[in-house]
C-alpha positions as CSV (number, residue, x, y, z in Angstrom):
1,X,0.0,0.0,0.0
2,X,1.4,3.7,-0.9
3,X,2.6,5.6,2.2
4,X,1.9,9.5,1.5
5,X,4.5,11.9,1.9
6,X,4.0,15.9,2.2
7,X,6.0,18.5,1.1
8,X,5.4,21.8,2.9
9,X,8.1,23.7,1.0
10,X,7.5,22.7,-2.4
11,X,4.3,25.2,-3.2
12,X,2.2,22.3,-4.6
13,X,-0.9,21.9,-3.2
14,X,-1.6,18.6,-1.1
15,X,-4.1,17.1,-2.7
16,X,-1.8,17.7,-5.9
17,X,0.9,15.9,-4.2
18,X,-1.4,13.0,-3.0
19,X,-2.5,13.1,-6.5
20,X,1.0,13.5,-8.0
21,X,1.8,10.3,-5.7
22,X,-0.1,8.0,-6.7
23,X,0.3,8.7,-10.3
24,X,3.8,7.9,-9.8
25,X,3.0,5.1,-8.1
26,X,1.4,3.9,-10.8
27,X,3.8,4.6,-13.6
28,X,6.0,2.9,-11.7
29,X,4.1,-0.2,-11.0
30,X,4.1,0.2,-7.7
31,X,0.6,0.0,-7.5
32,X,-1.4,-1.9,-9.8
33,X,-4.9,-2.4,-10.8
34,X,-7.1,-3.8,-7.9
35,X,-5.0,-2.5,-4.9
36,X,-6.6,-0.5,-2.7
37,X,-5.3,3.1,-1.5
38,X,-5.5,4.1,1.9
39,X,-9.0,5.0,3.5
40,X,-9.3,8.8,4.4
41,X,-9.3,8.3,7.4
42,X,-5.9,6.9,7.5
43,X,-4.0,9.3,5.2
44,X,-6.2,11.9,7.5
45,X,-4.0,10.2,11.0
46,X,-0.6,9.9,8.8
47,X,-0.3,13.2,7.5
48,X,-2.5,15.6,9.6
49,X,-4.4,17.3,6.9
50,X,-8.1,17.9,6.3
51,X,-10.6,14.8,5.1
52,X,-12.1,17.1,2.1
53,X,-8.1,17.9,0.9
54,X,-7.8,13.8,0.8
55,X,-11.4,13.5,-0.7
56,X,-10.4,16.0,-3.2
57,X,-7.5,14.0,-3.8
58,X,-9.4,11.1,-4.7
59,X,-12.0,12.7,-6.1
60,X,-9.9,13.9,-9.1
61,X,-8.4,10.4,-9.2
62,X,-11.8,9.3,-9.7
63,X,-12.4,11.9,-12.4
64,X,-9.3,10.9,-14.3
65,X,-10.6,7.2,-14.2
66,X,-7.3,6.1,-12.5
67,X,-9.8,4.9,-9.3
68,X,-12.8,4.2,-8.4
69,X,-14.4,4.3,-4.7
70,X,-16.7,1.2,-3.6
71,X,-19.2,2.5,-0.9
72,X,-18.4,1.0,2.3
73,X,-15.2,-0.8,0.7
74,X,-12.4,2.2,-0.5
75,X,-10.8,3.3,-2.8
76,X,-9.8,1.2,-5.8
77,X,-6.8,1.3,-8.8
78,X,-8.8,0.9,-12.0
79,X,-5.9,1.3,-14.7
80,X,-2.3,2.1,-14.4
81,X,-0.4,4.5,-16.1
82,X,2.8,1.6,-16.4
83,X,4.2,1.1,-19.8
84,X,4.4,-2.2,-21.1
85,X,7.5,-3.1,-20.1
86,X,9.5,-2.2,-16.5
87,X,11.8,-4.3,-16.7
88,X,14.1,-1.5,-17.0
89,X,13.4,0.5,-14.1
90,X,15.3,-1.4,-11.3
91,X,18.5,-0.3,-13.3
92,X,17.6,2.7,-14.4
93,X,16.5,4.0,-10.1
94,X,20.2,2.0,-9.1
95,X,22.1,4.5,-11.9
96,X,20.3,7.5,-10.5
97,X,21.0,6.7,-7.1
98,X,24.9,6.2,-8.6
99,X,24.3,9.6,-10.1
100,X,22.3,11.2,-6.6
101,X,25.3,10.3,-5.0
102,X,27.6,12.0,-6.7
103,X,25.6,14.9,-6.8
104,X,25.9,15.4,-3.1
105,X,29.2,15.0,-3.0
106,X,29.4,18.0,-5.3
107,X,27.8,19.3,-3.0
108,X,23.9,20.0,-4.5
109,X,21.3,20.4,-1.9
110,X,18.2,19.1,-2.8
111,X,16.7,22.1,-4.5
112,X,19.3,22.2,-6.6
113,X,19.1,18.6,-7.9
114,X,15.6,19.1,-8.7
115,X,16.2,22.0,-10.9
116,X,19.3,20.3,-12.3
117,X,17.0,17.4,-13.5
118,X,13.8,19.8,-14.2
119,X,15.6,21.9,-16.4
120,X,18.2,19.3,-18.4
121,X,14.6,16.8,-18.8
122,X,12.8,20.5,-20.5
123,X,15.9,20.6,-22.4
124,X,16.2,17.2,-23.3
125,X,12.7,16.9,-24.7
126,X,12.5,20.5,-26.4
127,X,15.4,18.8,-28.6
128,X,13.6,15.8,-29.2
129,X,10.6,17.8,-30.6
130,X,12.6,20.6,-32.4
């Protein structure tokens, strides 16, 4: 089951990153179709936010087809956003922790990883299109 993290400093609202979460989640396969998120009411005790931001949440999950809530059961995954194949990703993640590493030892703080990565993927793609 996906554990919910919050970012307070990143300017995204939360139910955007509980969104942004489990579309992740799903792209990565770690959720599938047919597992079940966390009730409300749990995400509500983990993370110490209001019900209607985590019904919001869901709410737009539902919208995008991605879930769909059972009365009285939860909330359901009703398609993923995987590709086909994934058998990639467990060497891709341990290269970019090889890479995360050696970031930090040249000393980037967070912040600046993330832009690092934001800005060379923007880059990366605008070539691909151009």
């Amino acid at each position: 089951m996906i554990e919910f993290h919050l970012d307070s400093q990143s300017g995204v609202a939360t139910y955007l990153q509980i969104v942004r979460q489990v579309k992740d989640a799903l792209r990565l396969g770690t959720l599938d179709v047919g597992d079940q998120l966390p009730t409300v009411r749990e995400v509500v005790a983990d993370l110490a936010v209001n019900p209607n931001t985590v019904a919001k949440a869901y709410r737009e999950l539902e919208h995008e087809g991605l879930v769909v809530a059972r009365q009285g059961r939860g909330t359901f995954i009703a398609r993923t956003l995987a590709p086909a194949s994934l058998q990639h990703h467990e060497e891709l993640r341990e290269e970019l922790e090889r890479w995360l590493a050696l970031a930090r030892r040249a000393g980037l703080d967070e912040e600046s990883i993330r832009a690092l990565v934001s800005t060379t993927l923007r880059e990366s793609l605008a070539r691909r299109v151009a």
